[in-house]
N, C-alpha and C positions, 0 to 999 in steps of 0.2 A: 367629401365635399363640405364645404362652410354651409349654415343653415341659413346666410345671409343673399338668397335669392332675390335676382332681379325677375321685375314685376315680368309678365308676359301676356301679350295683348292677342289673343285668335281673331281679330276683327275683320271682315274683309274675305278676300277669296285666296284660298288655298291652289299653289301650283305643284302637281307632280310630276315628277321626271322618268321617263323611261331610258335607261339607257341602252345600248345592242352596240354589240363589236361589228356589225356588217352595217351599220350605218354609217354615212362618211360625216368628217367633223362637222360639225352643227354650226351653221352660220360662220366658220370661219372664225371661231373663239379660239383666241391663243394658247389654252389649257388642255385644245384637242378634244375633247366633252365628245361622243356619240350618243347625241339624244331629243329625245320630242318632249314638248312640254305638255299639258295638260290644265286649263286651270279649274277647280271645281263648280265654277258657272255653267260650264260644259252641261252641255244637255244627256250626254253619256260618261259623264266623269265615275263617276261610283260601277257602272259596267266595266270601262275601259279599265279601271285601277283593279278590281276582281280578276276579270280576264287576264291581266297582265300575270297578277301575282300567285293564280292559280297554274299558269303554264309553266313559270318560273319554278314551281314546285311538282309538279307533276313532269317536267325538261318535256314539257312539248312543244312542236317546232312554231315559231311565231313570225307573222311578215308585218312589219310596219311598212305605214306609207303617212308620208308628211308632205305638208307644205311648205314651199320653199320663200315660206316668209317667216320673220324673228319678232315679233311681235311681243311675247309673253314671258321673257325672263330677259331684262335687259340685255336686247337682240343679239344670245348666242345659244340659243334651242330652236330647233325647227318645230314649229305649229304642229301643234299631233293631227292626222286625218283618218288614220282606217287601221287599225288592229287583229288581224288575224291569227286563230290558233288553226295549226291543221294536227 
């Protein structure tokens, strides 16, 4: 890489994605995407992104549930709502 780095701004709120192969395409996004969004406003964003990333590495079984609104990533992620590990 060149040492010639563009500036980079963390300003603002952070969104994370979850994705899952048994969730259906997200909003109807032409790239197929299966996934919920999250943004770090979120009042359980820092739990939700633990939980996710912990089960992800442990392969334990997870259910998402969303809402079926596109609000949070120029509307082609489904709104995150409820996170389960079992």
């Amino acid at each position: 890489m060149g040492e010639n780095y563009q500036s980079y701004n963390t300003a603002g709120n952070a969104i994370a994605f979850i994705y899952m192969d048994s969730l259906p395409v997200a909003c109807d996004n032409e790239n197929g995407f299966r996934r919920v969004a999250i943004t770090s406003d979120h009042p359980a964003f820092n739990i939700v992104l633990s939980t996710a990333l912990a089960a992800k590495a442990s392969g334990q079984n997870v259910e998402m549930q969303y809402l079926t609104e596109c609000t949070l990533w120029s509307n082609n992620a489904w709104d995150f709502a409820i996170l389960t590990v079992q």
